[in-house]
Wavefront OBJ file of the C-alpha trace (Angstrom):
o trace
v 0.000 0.000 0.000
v 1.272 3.603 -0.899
v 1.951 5.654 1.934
v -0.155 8.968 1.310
v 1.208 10.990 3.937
v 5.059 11.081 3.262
v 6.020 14.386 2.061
v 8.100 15.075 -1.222
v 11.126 15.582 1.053
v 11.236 12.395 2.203
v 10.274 10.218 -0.972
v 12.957 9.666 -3.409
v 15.391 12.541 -3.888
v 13.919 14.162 -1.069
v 17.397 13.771 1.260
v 19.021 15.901 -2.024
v 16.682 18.268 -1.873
v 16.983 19.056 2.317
v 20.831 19.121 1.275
v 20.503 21.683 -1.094
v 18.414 23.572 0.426
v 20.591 23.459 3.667
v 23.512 24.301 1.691
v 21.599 27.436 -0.426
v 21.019 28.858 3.295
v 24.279 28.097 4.917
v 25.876 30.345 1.843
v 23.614 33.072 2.143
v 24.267 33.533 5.750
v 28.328 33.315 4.836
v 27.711 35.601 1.868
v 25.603 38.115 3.879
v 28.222 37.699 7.015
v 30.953 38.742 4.625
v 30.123 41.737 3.187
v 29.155 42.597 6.510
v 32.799 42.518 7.428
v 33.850 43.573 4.585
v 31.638 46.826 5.110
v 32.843 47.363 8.922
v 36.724 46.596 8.291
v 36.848 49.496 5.352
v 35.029 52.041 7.608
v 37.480 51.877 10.464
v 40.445 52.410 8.014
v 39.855 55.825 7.622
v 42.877 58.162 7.994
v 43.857 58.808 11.873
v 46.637 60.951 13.473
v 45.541 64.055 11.357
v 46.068 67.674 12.003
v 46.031 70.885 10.081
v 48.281 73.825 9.892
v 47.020 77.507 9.513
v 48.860 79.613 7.111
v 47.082 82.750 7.078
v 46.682 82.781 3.675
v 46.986 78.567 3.453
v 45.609 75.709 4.865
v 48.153 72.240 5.068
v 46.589 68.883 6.869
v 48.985 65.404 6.883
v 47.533 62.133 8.741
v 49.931 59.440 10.032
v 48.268 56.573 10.288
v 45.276 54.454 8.682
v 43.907 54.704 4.871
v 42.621 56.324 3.009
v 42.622 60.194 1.800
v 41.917 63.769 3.481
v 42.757 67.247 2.345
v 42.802 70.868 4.041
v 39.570 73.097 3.796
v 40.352 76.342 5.038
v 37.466 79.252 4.834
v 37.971 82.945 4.759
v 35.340 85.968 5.598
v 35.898 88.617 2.323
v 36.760 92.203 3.256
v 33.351 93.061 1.186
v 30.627 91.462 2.866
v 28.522 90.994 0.436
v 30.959 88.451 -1.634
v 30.644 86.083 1.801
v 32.645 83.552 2.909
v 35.733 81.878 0.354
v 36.136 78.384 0.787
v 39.679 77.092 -0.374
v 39.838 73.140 -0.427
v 43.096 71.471 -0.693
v 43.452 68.041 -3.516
v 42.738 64.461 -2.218
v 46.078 62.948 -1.002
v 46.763 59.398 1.025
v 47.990 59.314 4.083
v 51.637 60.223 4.489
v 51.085 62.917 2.414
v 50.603 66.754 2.560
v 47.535 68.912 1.073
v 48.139 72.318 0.947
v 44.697 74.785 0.072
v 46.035 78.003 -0.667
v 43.864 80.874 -0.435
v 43.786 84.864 0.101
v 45.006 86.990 2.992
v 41.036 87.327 4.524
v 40.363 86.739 7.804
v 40.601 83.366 8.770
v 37.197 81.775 10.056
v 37.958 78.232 10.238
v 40.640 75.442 8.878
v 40.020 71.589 8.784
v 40.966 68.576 7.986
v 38.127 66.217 6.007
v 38.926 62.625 5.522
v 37.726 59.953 3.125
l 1 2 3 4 5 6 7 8 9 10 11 12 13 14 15 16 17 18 19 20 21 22 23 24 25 26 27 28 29 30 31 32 33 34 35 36 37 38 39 40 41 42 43 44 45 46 47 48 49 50 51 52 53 54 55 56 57 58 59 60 61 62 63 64 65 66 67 68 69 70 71 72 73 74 75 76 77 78 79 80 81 82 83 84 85 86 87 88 89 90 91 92 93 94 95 96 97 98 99 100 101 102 103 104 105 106 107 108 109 110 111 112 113 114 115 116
């Protein structure tokens, strides 16, 4: 007599199937838990150790240690106040590295260091 209540998984084939389907989910969780570290490990290597040097009229940041990129951003107030505030923005360089933002002899209102 057939047996009417044994499910597909367990007929013929049906051991494959569990397998397979065990296997499908034991590679998305590795896949998923990968790129998770992947994600994490790339956002602590940002560039550390940084400072920036005011010029007057130039802006120079360096950072010692991690990955990565940064660059000085220094921003001046214009004698006429209606022009506003000039923004001078040094290139992307790697760590180890200097980035110099020249700019004009305005008053100073802030210098930075912006990291990537």
């Amino acid at each position: 007599m057939k047996d009417t209540h044994a499910s597909p998984a367990t007929g013929p084939g049906g051991a494959r199937r569990k397998a397979r389907r065990w296997a499908l989910v034991s590679f998305t969780v590795l896949a998923t838990a990968t790129a998770l570290v992947g994600t994490a490990s790339s956002a602590s290597a940002a560039p550390t150790g940084c400072s920036v040097v005011n010029g007057g009229n130039f802006a120079e940041s360096t950072c010692t240690g991690g990955t990565g990129e940064h660059r000085a951003i220094m921003r001046q107030q214009h004698f006429n106040p209606a022009v506003g505030v000039i923004a001078c923005e040094g290139p992307w360089v790697p760590v180890g590295a200097v980035s110099r933002a020249p700019c004009s002899s305005h008053p100073v209102i802030s210098v930075a260091v912006e990291t990537r």
